[in-house]
C-alpha positions in Angstrom: 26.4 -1.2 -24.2 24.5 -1.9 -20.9 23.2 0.8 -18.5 22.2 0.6 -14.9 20.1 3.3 -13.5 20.9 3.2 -10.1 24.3 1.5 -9.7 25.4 3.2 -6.4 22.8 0.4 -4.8 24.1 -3.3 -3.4 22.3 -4.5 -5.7 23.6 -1.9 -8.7 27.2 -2.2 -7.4 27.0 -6.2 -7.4 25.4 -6.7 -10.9 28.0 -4.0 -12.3 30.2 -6.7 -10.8 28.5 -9.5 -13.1 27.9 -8.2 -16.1 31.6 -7.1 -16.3 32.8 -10.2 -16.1 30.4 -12.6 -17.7 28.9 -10.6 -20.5 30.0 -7.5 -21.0 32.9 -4.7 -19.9 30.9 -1.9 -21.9 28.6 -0.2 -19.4 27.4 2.8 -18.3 27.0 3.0 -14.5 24.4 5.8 -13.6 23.5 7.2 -10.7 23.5 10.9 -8.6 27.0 10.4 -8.0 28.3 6.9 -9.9 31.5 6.0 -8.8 33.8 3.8 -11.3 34.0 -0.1 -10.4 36.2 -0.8 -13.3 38.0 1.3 -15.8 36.3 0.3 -18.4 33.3 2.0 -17.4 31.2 4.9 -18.4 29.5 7.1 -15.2 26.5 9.3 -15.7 25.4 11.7 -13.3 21.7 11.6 -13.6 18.6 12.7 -11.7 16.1 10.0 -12.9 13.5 12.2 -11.9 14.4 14.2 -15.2 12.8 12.7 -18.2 15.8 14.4 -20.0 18.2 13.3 -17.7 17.0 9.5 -18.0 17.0 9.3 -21.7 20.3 10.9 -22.6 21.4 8.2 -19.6 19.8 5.3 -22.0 20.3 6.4 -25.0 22.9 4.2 -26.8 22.1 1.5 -24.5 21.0 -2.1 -25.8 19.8 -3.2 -22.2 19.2 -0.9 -18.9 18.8 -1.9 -15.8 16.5 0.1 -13.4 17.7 -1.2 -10.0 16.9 2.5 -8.0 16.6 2.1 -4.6 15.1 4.7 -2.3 15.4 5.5 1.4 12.1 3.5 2.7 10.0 6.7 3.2 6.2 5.9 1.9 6.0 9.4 1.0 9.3 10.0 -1.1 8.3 6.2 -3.1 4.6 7.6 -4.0 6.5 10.9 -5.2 9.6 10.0 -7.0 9.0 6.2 -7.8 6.1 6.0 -10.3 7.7 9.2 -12.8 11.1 7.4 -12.6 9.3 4.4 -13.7 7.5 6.8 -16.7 10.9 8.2 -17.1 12.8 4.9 -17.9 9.8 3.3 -20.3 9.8 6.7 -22.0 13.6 6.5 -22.8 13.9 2.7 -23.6 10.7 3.2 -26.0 12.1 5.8 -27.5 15.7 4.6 -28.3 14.7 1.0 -28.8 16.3 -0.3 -25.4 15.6 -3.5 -23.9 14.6 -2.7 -20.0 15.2 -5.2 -17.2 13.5 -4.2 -13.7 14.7 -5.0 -10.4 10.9 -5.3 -8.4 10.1 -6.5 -4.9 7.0 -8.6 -3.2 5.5 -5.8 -1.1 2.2 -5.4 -3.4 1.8 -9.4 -2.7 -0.5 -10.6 0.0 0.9 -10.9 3.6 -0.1 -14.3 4.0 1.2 -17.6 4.3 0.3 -18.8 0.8 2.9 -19.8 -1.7 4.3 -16.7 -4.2 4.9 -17.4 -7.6 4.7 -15.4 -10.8 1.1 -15.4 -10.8 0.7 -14.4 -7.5 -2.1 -11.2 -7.5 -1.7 -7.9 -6.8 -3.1 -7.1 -3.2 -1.5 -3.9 -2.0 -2.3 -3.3 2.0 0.0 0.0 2.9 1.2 3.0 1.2 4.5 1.8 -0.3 3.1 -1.7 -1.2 0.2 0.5 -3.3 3.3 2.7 -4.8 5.2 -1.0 -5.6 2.1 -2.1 -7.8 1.6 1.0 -9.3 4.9 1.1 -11.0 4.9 -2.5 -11.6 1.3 -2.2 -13.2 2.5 0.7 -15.5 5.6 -1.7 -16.8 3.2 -4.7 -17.3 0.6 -2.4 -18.9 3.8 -0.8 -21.3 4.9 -4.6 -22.1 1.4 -5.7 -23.1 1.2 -2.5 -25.3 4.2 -3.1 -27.3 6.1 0.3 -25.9 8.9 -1.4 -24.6 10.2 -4.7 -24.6 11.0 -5.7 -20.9 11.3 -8.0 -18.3 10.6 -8.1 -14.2 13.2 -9.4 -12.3 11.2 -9.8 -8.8 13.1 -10.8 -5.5 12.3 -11.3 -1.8 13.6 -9.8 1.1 17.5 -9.2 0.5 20.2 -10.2 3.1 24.0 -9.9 2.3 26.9 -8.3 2.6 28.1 -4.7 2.4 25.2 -2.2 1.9 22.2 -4.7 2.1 19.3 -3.3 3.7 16.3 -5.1 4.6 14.6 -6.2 7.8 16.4 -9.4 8.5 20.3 -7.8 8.2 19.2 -4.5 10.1 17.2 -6.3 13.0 19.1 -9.8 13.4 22.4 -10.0 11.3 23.5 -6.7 11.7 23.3 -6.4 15.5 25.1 -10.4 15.6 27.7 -9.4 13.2 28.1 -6.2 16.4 28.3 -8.4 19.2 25.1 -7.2 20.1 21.6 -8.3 21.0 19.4 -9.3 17.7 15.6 -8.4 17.7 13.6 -10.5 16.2 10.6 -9.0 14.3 7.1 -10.8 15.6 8.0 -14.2 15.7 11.5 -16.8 15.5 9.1 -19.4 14.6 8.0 -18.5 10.8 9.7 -20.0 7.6 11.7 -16.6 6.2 12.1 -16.8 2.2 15.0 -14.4 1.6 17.7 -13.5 -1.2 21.3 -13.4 -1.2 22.1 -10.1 -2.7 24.7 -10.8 -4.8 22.5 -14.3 -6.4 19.9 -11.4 -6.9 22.6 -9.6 -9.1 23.6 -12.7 -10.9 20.6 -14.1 -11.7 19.3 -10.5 -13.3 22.3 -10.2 -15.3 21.1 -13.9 -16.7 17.7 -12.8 -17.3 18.3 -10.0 -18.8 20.9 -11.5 -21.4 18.4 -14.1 -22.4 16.8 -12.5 -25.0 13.8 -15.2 -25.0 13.1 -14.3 -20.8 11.6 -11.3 -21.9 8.0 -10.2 -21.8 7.7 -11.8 -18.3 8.1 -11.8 -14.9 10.9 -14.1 -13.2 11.5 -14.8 -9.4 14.5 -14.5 -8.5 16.4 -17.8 -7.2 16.7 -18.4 -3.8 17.9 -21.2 -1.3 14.6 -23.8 -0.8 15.7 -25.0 2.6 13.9 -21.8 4.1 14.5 -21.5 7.8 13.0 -20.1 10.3 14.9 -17.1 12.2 15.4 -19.2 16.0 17.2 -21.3 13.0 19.2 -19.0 11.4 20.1 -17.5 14.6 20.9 -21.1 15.5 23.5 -21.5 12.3 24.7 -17.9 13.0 26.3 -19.3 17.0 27.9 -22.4 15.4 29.9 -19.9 13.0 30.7 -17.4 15.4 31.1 -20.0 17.9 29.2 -18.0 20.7 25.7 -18.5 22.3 23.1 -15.5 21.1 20.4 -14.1 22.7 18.0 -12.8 21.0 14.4 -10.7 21.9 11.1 -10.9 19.5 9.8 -8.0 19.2 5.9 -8.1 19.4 3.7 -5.7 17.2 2.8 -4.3 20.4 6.2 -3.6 20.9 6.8 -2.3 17.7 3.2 -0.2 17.8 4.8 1.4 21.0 8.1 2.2 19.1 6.3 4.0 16.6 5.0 6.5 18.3 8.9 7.9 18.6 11.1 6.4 15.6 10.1 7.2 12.1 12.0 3.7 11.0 9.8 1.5 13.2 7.1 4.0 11.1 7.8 3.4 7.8 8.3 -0.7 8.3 5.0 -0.7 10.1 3.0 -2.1 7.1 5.1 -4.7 6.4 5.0 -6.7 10.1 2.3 -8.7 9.1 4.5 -10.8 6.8 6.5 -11.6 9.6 3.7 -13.0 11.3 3.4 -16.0 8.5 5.2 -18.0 6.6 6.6 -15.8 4.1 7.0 -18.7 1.0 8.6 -16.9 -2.2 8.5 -19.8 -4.9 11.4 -19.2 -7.7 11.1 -22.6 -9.6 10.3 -20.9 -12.8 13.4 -19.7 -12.7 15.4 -22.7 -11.8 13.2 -24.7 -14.1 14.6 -22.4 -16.8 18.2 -22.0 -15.7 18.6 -24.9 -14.0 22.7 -24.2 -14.1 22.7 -21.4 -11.7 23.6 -22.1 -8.3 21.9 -20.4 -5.0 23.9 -19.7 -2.0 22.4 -21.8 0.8 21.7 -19.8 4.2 24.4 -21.8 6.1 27.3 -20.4 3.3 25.5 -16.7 3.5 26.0 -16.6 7.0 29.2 -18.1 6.8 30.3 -15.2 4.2 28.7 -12.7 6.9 30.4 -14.1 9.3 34.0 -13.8 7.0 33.5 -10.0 6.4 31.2 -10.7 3.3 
C-alpha cells in the first residue's frame, strides 16, 4: 500500500490520480477530510500535527507521500510545518516506510544563478527559513539511517484546478476571468515553472524507483523558459483576444502591504521575480529520460480548454 499525507492538495489529488493507474490501486488517501477519487481507496482522517494520528495513517504503508500544503501564512508554516515533518520521519522510521517529500525552492537564493540539486541553502524570509528547516531535518534523518527517503523538489506550480502559486493567481487566473493580469515586478525575466500535474507524475516515478532514493531530485520542467510578456503573448493567440496587462512594482506591492495580508505574506518572495528564476531538472531527465514535460504553449492551451 501507498499513503499520501495530504491528498486533499492539487498536487495530492493529481498524484492519487498516477499512482492509481500506473503503479498501484491500493492507497490510502489521508488528509483532514479525504475525499475518495477511486473506489478502491482507503481515506484517513488525520491531524498530522498528532504524532499518533500520523503513524496509525503510515502504518502498513510501503511508501508515503508527504505532499501537505498550508495556507501561505509564515506564522502557521514555522508552527505546524517542522512537527509534521518530525511527525512523518517518526512514523516511517518506525514502521519501516519508505518516505517520498514533495519540497519547494524558497530556502534557495533569490538570484539569477542556475538551481540544481546542489544548490545551497540560503534562507532570506520567515517561510523560506521554515522551508530549510524541515528540509534540513529530512536530509539530516536520511544521512542517519532513520528513514530511507527521497526529496522530490519543484518550482513554482501553475496548472489547472486548485493550483496556487504566484503566476496562476496574478496572471493566469485573472486572463482565464476576462480580466486584467498583474504582473509581479517585471514581464521581462525568464520564469522556470512546473505543470502541476508533471509534478505529480514525475514523484510517483521517483518514488517507485527504489534506486532514486537517498537523494534529492528536481522535478522536470519545460526548458524553453519564457518570460511572462511571453507567456502572456502565447496566452492571446489561444484565447484569440489582445491582453493588457500591468507590472506591479515592489513599490506597488510595498504600498499594498500595508492593507492586504496576501500582498504580506508573498512579500519575501518578490525578489525572485526581479531575476531570472533558472530551476535546472536535468538530473532528472538524465535519469528518466522517457518522461515527457508539458511545454508552456500546451499548459496554457489546457488552461485555456478548462484544464
Amino acid at each position: 500500500m501507498q499513503a499520501i499525507l495530504g491528498a486533499s492538495g492539487q498536487i495530492g489529488t493529481e498524484l492519487a490520480k498516477e499512482l492509481h493507474a500506473s503503479y498501484t490501486t491500493d492507497l490510502r488517501l489521508v488528509s483532514r477530510k479525504p475525499v475518495r477519487l477511486h473506489d478502491s481507496d482507503q481515506l484517513v482522517a488525520a491531524d498530522l500535527m498528532s504524532a499518533q494520528q500520523t503513524a496509525d495513517a503510515v502504518a502498513g504503508s510501503e511508501i508515503a507521500y508527504l505532499t501537505v500544503g498550508l495556507p501561505p501564512k509564515a506564522a502557521l508554516w514555522a508552527e505546524q510545518l517542522p512537527v509534521m515533518m518530525q511527525n512523518t520521519i517518526d512514523a516511517c522510521a518506525k514502521y519501516g516506510t519508505k518516505l517520498v517529500f514533495f519540497d519547494n525552492t524558497y530556502m534557495y537564493p533569490k538570484t539569477s544563478a542556475p538551481q540544481t540539486e546542489q544548490t545551497p541553502f540560503e534562507p532570506v524570509g520567515p517561510k523560506a527559513v521554515t522551508r530549510a528547516l524541515i528540509a534540513t531535518m529530512l536530509l539530516d534523518a536520511m544521512a542517519s539511517g532513520q528513514v530511507e527517503a527521497v526529496i522530490c523538489r519543484a518550482p513554482e506550480f501553475y496548472g489547472p484546478d486548485k493550483t496556487q502559486g504566484v503566476t496562476n493567481s496574478l496572471v493566469l487566473d485573472p486572463i482565464a476571468a476576462d480580466a486584467k493580469p498583474r504582473v509581479p515586478i517585471s514581464d521581462r525575466t525568464l520564469r522556470t515553472l512546473i505543470w502541476t500535474p508533471d509534478a505529480s507524475r514525475a514523484m510517483a516515478l521517483v518514488g517507485n524507483t527504489p534506486d532514486a532514493y537517498g537523494q534529492t531530485w528536481h522535478l522536470p520542467c519545460d526548458d524553453d523558459r519564457r518570460t511572462y510578456a511571453q507567456l502572456i503573448e502565447v496566452a492571446a493567440g489561444l484565447w484569440q483576444r489582445p491582453i493588457r496587462y500591468r507590472v506591479v512594482s515592489k513599490a506597488d506591492f510595498g504600498i499594498a502591504r500595508l492593507f492586504s495580508e496576501q500582498v504580506r505574506e508573498i512579500w519575501e518572495l518578490l525578489p525572485r521575480y526581479a531575476v531570472d528564476n533558472i530551476f535546472v531538472s536535468d538530473k532528472f531527465k538524465d535519469r528518466f529520460g522517457e518522461f515527457v514535460t508539458t511545454s508552456y504553449p500546451q499548459g496554457l492551451a489546457a488552461l485555456r480548454a478548462g484544464g
